[in-house]
C-alpha positions in Angstrom: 61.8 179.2 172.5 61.7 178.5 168.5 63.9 176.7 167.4 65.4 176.4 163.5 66.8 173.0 162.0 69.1 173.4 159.1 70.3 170.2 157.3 73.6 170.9 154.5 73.0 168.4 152.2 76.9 169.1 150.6 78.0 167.4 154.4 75.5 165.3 155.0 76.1 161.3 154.5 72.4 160.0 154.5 73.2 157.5 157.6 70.1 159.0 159.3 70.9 158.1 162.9 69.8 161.9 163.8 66.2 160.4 161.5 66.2 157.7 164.1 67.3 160.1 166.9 64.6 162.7 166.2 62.0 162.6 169.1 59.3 164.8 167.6 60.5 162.9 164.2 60.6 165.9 162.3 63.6 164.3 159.8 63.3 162.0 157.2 65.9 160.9 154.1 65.3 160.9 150.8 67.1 160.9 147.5 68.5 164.4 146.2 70.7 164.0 143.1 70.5 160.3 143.6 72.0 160.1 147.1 70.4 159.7 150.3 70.3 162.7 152.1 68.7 163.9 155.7 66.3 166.7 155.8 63.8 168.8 157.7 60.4 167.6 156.7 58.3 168.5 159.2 57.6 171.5 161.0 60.9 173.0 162.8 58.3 174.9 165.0 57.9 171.0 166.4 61.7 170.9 167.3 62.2 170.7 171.0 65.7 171.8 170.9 67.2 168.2 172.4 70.1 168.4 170.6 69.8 164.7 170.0 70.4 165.2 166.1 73.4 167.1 166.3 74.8 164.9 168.7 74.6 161.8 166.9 75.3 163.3 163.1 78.5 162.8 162.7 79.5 164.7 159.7 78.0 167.9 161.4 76.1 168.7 158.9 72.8 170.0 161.0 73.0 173.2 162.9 70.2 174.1 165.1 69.4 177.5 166.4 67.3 179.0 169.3 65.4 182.0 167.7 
């Protein structure tokens, strides 16, 4: 399966525990509108579909879904 990773930056905090969670480490922070904020930048086709992120965000602000 393919899976999609979708980051709202309006929800998330920047604490990037789902960054440090990431196994394939397709998540990194950076500053958008001069907060930190979590986001997809590498290839969701790399996304494993653990979960791990949206288990550990706690804001929910990442949604991930099988395609």
């Amino acid at each position: 399966p393919v899976y999609i990773v979708a980051i709202d930056p309006d929800t998330c905090d920047g604490n990037a525990a789902c960054v440090e969670g990431c196994p394939v480490t397709i998540l990194s922070t950076e500053e958008v509108g001069g907060h930190k904020k979590c986001v997809v930048s590498g290839a969701t086709a790399d996304c494993i579909g653990c979960m791990v992120c949206v288990e550990v965000c706690l804001t929910g602000a990442i949604k991930v879904t099988e395609f």
